[in-house]
C-alpha positions in Angstrom: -53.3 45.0 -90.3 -56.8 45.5 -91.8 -60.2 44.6 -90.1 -63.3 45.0 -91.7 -66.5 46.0 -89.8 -69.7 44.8 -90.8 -73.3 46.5 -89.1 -76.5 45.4 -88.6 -78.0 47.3 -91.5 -75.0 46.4 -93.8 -72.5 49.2 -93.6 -69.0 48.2 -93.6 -65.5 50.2 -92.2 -62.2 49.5 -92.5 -60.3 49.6 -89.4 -56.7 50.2 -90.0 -54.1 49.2 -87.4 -50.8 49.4 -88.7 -48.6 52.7 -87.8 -49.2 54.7 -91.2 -53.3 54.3 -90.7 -53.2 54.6 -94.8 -56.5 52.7 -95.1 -59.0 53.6 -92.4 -59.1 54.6 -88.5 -57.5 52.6 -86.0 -60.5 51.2 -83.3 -59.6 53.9 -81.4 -59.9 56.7 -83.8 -63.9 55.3 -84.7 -64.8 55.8 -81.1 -63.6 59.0 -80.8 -65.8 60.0 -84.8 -68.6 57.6 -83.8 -68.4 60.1 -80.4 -68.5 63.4 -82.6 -71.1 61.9 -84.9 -73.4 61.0 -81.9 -73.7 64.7 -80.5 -73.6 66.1 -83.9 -77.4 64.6 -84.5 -78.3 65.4 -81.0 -76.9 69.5 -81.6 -78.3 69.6 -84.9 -81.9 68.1 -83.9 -82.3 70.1 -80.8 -81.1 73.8 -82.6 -84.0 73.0 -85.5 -86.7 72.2 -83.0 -85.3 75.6 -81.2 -85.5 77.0 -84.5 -82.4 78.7 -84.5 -80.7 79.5 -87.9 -77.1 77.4 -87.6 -75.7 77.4 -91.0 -72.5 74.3 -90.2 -72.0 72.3 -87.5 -68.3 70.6 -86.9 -67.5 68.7 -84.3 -63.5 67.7 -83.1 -62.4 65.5 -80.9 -58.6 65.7 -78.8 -58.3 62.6 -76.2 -55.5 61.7 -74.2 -55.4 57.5 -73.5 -53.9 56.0 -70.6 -50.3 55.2 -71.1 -50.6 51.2 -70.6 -52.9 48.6 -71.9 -55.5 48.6 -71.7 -54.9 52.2 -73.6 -58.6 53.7 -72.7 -59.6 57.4 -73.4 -59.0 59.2 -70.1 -60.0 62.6 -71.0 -61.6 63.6 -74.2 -62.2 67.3 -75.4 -65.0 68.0 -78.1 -64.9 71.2 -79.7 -68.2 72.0 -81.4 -67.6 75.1 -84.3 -71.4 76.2 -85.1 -72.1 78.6 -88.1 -75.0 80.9 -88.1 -76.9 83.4 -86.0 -77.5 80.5 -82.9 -77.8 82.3 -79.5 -74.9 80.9 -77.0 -77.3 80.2 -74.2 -79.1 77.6 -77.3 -76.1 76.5 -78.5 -74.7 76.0 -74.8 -77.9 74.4 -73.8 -78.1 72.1 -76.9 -74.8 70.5 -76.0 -75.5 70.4 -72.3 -78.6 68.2 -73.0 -76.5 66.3 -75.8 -73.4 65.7 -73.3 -75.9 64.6 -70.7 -78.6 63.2 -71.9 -79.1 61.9 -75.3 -75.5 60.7 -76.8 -75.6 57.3 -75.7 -72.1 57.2 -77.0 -70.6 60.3 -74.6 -73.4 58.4 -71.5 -71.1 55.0 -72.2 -67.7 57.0 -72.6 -68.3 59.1 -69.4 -67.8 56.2 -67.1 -64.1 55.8 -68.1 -63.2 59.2 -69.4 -63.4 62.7 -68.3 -65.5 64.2 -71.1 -65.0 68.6 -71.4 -66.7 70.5 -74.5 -65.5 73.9 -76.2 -68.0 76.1 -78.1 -66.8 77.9 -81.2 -68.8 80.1 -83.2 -67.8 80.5 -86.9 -68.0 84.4 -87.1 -66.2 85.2 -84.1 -62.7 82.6 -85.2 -61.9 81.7 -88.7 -59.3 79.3 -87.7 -60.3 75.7 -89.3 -59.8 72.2 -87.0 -59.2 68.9 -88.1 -62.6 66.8 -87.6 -60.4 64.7 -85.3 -57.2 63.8 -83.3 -56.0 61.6 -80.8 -53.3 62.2 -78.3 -51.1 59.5 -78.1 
């Protein structure tokens, strides 16, 4: 089953929601990327007005749903991987304020879910992540 999305300012996605998920994310999936997205902006502005030199930002996300409908995100990890010389206590701060402050997205998410955040920092693991996964 396809469904097509259609925004405001004329962007489309393809939600997928049979089992193979050949053809886009499931609902489910785009909340958890519209999530990373959302805090990603919010890292990213905050280090460059801090003026520290991060060279990549990636952000994952891991949830775990509840196991009947309604099937809501109960606890959602973000792992943020930042390249680059950013000082921990900026990079630390920068996601603090993101977390709980300016992500609108992890503000609305919050009040169902448990939301926990990981810092990496790309010199000290070289290990890659996927950009997202969901725990069924």
């Amino acid at each position: 089953m396809l469904f097509e999305g259609h925004s405001e300012s004329g962007h489309s996605v393809t939600f997928d929601a049979d089992s193979a998920h050949a053809n886009g994310p499931t609902p489910m999936e785009a909340v958890l990327m519209a999530l990373c997205a959302c805090t990603s902006v919010d890292v990213v502005s905050i280090l460059q007005k801090k003026r520290e030199p991060f060279s990549s930002l990636t952000v994952s996300a891991v949830a775990q749903q509840a196991a009947d409908a309604p099937r809501v995100f109960t606890i959602i990890k973000l792992i943020y991987r930042i390249g680059g010389g950013v000082s921990k206590k900026a990079a630390e701060d920068a996601v603090a304020l993101s977390k709980n402050k300016y992500c609108s997205i992890s503000k609305m998410l919050e009040q169902a879910a448990e939301i926990h955040f990981e810092i990496e920092y790309a010199d000290e693991a070289l290990a890659t992540e996927p950009a997202m996964t969901v725990a069924e």
